[in-house]
Backbone as CSV, one residue per row, in Angstrom:
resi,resn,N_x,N_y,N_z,CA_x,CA_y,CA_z,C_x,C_y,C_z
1,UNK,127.742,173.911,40.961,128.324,173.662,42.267,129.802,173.318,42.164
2,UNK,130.393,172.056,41.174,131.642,171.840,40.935,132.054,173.433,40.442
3,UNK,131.576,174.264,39.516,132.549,175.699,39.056,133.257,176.241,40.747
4,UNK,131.675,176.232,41.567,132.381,177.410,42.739,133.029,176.629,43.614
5,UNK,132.950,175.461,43.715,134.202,174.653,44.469,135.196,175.150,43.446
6,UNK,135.206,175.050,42.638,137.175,175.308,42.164,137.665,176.725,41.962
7,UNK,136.596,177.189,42.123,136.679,178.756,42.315,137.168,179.280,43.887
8,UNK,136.087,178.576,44.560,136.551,178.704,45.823,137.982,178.392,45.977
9,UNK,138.605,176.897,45.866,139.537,176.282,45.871,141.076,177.380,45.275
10,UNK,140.613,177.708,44.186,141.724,178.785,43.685,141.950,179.817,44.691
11,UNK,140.569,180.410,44.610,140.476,181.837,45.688,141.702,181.466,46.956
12,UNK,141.154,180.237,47.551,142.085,179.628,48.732,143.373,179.798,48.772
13,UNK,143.296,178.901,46.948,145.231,178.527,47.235,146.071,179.939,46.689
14,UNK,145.333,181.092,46.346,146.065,182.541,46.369,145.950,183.194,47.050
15,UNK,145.262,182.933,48.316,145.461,184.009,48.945,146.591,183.064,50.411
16,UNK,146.201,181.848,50.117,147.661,181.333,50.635,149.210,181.556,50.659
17,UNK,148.846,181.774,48.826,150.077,181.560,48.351,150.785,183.200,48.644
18,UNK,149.720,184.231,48.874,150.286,185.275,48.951,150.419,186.011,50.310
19,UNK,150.100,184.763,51.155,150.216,185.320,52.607,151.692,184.610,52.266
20,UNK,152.423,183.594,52.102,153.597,182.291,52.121,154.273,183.739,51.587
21,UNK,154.286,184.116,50.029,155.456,185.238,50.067,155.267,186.314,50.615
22,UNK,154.588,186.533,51.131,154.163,188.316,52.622,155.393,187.575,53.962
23,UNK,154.927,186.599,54.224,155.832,185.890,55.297,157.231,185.853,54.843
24,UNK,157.668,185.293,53.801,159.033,185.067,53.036,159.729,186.238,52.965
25,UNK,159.186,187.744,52.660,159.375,189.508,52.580,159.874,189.428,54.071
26,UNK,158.668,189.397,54.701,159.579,189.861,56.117,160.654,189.198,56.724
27,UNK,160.072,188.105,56.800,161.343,187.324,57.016,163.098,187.662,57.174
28,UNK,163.072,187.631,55.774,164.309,188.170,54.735,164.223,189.383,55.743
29,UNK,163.297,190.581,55.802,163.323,191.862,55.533,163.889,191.951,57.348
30,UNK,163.150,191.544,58.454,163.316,191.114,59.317,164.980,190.551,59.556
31,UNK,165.521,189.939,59.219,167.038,189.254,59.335,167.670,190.042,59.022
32,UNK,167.592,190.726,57.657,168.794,191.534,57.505,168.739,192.735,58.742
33,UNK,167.125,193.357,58.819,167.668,194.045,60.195,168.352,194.005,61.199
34,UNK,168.139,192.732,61.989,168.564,192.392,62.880,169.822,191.523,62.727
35,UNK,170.562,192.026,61.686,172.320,192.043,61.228,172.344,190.477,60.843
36,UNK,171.245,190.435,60.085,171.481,188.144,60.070,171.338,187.524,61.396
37,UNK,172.552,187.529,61.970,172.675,186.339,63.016,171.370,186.846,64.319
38,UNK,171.449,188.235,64.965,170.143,188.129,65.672,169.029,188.480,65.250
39,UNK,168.706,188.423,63.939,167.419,188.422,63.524,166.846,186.939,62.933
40,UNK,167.659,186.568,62.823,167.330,184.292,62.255,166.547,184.481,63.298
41,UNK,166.529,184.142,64.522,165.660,183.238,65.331,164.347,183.835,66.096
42,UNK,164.340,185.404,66.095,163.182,186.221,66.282,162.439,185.949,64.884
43,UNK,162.932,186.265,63.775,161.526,186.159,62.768,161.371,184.962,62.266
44,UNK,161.943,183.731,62.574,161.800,182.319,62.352,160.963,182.152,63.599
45,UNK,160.814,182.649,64.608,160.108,181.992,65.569,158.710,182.782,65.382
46,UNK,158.644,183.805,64.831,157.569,185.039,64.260,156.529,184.458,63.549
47,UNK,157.412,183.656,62.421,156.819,182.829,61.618,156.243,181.636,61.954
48,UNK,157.015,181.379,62.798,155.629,179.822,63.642,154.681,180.305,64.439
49,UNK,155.180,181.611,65.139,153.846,182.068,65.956,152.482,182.257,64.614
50,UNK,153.313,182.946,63.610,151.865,183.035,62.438,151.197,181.881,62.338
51,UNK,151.807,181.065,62.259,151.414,179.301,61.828,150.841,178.713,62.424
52,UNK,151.329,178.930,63.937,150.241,178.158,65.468,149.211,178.870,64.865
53,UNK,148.873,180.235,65.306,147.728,180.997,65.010,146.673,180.538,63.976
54,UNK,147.167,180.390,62.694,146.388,179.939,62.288,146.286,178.647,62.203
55,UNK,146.746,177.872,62.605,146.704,176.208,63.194,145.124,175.948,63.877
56,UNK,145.223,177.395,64.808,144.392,177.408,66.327,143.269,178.196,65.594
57,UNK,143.240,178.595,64.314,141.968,179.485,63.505,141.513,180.137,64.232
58,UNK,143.072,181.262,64.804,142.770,182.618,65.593,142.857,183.077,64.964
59,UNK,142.094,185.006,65.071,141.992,185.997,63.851,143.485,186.167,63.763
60,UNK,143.646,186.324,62.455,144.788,186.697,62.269,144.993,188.363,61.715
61,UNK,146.482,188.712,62.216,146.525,190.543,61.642,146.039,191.075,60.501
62,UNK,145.753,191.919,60.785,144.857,192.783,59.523,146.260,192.926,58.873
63,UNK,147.430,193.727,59.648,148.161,194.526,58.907,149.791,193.280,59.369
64,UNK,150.061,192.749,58.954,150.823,192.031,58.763,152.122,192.726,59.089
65,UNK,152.772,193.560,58.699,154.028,194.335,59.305,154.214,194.332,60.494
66,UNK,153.225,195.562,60.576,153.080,195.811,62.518,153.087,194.566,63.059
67,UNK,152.157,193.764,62.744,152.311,192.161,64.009,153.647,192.185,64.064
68,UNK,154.065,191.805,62.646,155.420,190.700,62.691,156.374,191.947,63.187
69,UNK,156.796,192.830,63.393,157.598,193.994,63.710,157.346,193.437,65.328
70,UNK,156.363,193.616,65.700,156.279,193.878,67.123,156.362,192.133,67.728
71,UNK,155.950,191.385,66.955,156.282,190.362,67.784,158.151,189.839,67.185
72,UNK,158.475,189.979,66.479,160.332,189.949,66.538,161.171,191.181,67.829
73,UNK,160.123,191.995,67.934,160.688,192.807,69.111,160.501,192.264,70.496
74,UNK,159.218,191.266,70.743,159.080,190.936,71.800,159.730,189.122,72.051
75,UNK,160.118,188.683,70.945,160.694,187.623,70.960,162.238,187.464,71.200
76,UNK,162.761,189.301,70.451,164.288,189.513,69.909,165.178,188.484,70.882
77,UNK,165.202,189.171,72.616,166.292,188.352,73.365,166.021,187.273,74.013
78,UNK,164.969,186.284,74.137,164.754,185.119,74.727,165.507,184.008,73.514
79,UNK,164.276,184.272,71.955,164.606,183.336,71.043,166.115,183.524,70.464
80,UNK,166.708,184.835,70.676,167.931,184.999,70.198,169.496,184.060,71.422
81,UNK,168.872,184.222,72.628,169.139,183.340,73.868,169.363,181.754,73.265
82,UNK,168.018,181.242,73.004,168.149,180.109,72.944,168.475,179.739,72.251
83,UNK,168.612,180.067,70.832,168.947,179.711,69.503,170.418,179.641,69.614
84,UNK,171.201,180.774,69.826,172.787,180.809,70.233,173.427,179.776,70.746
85,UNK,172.590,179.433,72.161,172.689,177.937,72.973,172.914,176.840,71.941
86,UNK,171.391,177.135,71.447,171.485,175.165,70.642,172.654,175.206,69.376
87,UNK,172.926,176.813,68.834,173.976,176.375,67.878,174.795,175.982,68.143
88,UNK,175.598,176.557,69.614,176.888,176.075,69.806,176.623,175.287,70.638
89,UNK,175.530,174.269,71.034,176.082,173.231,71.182,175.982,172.394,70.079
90,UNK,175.169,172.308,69.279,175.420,171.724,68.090,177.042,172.093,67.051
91,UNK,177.441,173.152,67.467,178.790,173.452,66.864,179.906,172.831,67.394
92,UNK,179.625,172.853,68.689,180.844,172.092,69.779,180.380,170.371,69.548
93,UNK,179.351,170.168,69.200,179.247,168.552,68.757,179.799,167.944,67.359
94,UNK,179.843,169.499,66.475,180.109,169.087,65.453,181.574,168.745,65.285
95,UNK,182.411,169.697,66.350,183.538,170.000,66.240,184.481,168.769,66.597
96,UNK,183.549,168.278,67.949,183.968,166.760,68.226,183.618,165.744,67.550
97,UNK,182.840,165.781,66.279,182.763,164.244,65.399,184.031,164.978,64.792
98,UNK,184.412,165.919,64.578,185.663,166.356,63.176,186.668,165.756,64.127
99,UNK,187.115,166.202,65.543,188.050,165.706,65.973,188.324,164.255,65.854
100,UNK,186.743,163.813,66.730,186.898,162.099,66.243,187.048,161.052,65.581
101,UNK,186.267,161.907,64.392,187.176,161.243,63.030,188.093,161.481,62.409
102,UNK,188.917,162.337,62.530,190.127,162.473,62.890,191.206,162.315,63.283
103,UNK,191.569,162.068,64.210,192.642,162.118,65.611,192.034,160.416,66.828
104,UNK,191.228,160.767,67.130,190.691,159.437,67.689,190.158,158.324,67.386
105,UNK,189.678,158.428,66.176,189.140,157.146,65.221,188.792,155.944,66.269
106,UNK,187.924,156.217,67.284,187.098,154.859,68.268,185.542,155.327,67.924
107,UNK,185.387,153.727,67.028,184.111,153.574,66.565,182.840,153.806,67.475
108,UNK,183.172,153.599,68.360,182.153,153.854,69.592,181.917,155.347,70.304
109,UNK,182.876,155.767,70.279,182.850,157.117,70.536,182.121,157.907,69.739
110,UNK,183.015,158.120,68.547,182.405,158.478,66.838,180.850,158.228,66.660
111,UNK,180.188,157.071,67.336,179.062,156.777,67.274,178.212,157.432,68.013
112,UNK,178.413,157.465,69.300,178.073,158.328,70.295,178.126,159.511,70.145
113,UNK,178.967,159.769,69.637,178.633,161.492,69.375,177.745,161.494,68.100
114,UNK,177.746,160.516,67.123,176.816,161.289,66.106,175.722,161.231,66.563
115,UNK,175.034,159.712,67.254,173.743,160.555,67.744,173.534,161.306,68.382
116,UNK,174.259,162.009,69.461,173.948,163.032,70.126,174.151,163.893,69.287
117,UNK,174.872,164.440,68.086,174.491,165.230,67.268,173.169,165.230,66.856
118,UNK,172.891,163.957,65.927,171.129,164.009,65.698,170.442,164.310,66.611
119,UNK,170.648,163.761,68.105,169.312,164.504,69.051,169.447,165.577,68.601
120,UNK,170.631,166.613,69.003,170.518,167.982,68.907,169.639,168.798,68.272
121,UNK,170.111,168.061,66.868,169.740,168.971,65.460,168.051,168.134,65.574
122,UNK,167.715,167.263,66.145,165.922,167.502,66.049,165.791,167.998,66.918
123,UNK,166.456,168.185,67.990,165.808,169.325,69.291,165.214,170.824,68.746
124,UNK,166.367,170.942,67.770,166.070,172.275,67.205,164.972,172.252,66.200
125,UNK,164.050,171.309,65.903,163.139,171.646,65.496,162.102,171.974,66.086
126,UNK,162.333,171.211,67.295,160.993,171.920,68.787,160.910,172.611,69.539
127,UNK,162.245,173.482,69.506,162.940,174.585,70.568,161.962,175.232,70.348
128,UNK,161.967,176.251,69.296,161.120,177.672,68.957,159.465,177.319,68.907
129,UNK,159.577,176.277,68.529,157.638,175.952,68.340,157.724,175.756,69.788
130,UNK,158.269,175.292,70.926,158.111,175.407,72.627,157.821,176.852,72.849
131,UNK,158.593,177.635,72.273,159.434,178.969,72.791,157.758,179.595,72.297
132,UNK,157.438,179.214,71.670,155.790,180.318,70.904,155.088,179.477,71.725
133,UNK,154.972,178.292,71.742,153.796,177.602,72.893,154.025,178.236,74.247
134,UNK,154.794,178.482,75.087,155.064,178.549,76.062,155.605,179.444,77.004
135,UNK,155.168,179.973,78.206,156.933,180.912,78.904,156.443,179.479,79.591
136,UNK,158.562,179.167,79.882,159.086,178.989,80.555,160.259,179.301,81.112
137,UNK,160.745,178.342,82.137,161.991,179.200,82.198,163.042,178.601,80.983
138,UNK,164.757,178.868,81.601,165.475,178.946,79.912,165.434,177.166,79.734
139,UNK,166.352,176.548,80.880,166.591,175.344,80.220,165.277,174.535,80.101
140,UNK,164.216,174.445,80.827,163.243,173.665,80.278,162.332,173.929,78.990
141,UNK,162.775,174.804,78.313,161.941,174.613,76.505,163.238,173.862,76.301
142,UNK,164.956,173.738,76.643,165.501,172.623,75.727,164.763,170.943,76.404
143,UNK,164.853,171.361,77.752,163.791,169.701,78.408,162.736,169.578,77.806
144,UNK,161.702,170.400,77.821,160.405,170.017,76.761,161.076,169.510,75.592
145,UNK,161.791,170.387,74.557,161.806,170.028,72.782,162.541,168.606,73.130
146,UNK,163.129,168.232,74.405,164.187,167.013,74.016,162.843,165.732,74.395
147,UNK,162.083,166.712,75.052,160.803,165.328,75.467,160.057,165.414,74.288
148,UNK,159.724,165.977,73.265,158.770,165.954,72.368,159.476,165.226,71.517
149,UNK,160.778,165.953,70.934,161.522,164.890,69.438,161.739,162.997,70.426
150,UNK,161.833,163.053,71.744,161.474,161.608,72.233,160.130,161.211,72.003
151,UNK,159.165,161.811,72.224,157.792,160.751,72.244,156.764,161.266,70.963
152,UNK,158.188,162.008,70.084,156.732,162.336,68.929,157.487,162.333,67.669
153,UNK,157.857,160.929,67.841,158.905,159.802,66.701,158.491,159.876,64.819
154,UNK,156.640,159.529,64.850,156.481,160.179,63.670,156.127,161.273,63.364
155,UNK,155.925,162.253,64.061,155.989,163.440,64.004,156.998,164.054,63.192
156,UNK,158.074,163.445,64.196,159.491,163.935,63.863,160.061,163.692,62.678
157,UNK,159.747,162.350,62.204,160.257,161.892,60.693,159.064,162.428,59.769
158,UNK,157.658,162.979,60.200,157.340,164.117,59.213,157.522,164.820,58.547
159,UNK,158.405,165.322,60.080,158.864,167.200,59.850,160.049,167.214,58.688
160,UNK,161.093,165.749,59.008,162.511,165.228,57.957,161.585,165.359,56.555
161,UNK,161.158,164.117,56.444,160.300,163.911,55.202,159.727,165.469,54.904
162,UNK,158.794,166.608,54.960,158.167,167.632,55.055,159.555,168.383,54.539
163,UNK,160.824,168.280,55.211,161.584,169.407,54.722,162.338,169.091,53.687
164,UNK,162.555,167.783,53.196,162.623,166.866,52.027,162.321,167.385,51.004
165,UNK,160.750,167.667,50.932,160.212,167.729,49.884,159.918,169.052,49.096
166,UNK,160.161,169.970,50.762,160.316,171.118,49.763,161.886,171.999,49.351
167,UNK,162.432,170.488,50.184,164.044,170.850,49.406,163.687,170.557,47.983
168,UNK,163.206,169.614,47.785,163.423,168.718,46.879,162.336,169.903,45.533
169,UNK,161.630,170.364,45.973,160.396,171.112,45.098,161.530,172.261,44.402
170,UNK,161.931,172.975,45.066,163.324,174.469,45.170,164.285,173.660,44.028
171,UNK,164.238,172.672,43.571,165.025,172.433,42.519,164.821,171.997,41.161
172,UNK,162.675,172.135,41.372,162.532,172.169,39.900,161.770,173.547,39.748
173,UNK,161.672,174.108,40.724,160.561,175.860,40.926,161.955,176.623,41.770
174,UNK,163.108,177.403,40.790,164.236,177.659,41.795,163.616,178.898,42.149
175,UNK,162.678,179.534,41.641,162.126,181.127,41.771,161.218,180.518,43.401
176,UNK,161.329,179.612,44.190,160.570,179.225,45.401,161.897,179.840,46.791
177,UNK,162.967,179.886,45.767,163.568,179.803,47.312,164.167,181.773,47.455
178,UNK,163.187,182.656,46.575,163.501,183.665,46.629,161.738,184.545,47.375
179,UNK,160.759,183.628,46.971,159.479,184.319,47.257,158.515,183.833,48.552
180,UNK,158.974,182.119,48.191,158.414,181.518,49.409,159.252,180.283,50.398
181,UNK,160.627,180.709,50.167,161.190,178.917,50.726,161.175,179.062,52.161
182,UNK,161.246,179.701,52.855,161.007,179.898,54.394,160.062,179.414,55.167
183,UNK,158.856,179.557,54.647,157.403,179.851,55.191,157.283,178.435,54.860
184,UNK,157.738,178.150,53.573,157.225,176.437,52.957,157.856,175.510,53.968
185,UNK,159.534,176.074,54.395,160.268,174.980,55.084,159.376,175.166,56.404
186,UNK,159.037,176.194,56.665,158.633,176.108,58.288,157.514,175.571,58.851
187,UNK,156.644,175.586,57.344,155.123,175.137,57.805,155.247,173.410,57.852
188,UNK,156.329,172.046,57.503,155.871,171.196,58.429,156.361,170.954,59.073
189,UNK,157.837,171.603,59.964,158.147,172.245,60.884,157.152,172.623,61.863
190,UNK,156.017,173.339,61.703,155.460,173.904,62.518,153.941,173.491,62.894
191,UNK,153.877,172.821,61.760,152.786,172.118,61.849,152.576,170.565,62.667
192,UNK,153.790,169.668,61.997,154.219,168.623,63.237,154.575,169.148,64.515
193,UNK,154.933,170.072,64.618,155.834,170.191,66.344,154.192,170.877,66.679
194,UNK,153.342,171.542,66.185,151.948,171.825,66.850,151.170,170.384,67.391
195,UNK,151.160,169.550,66.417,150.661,168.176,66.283,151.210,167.545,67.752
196,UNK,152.413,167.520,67.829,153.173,166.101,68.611,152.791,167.516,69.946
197,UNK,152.659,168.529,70.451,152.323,169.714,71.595,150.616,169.012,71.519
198,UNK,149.661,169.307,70.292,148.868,169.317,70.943,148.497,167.934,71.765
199,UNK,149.040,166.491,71.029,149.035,165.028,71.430,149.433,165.005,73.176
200,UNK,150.834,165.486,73.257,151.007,165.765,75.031,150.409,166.447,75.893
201,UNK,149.848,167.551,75.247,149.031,168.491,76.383,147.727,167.616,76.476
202,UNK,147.053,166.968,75.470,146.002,166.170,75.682,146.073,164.926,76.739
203,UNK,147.465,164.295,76.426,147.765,163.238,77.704,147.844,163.548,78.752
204,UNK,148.652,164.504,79.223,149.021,165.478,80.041,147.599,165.824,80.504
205,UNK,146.504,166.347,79.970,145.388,166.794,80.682,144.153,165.522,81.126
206,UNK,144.645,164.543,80.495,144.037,163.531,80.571,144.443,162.687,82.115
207,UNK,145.945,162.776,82.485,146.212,162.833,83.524,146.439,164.026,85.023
């Protein structure tokens, strides 16, 4: 009984491991199509739709291409929309801590803007996991992700911690950030922001 548990267990963690670099291929393969900049946020958001899915232990594609082809086509201009948004405002925030520390040097200001930098940059971890949960219209997935990184605090320092570690993994396995570092960064990414969605829709239905 212990042999076929670890048999099983192996079986598991390879055919994991070889869906993680199937995901990591397109990915890559996916971005460069879509010239880098509008292909980032269609097959990054591609890749959490894979992840909800199997979160939700829906069948998943037989043929893995075709899905991911056709859902970066049906994602291309919404997630490419929103993603643009949150960079530059995260770019125009960034631009004002450079000024501020800089040229204005008021501690209070300087302060104020960095956390509104940090909101930002965790908003953007709940934008696209909204954007696969959800249609809505444009600005409320940034109102949802700004209500979730608010009321889903350890969640959120999960997802930090979670992307930590597989920074931190990519620097003793460097052959990770050529086969699987995408899929690794995204899954607790995608897995907390499923977590802290499914916690609200439960309150939410509870009321």
């Amino acid at each position: 009984m212990k042999q076929w548990g670890l048999f099983d267990l192996s079986y598991r963690l390879g055919d994991y491991l070889l869906m993680v670099i199937r995901l990591n291929f397109l990915w890559f393969f996916f971005v460069l199509r879509g010239g880098i900049i509008f292909g980032f946020f269609p097959a990054t958001a591609t890749v959490i739709r894979y992840f909800f899915e199997l979160f939700e232990k829906k069948p998943l594609p037989a043929e893995l291409y075709p899905w991911f082809k056709r859902q970066t086509a049906q994602n291309f201009r919404r997630s490419n929309q929103l993603g643009m948004v949150q960079l530059g405002i995260l770019l125009l925030l960034w631009i004002e801590l450079r000024i501020s520390s800089t040229f204005l040097q008021n501690v209070f200001f300087h302060f104020g803007l960095t956390v509104l930098f940090i909101s930002a940059l965790l908003i953007s971890f709940y934008l696209l996991p909204v954007f696969v949960r959800y249609q809505l219209p444009f600005w409320v997935y940034f109102r949802n992700a700004f209500l979730l990184m608010i009321v889903s605090v350890p969640q959120t320092i999960a997802m930090i911690l979670g992307i930590f570690l597989v920074t931190f993994a990519t620097t003793f396995l460097p052959i990770l950030l050529f086969v699987a570092f995408i899929p690794l960064l995204l899954w607790p990414i995608s897995w907390f922001a499923y977590q802290a969605i499914q916690k609200t829709e439960l309150l939410t239905n509870e009321h």
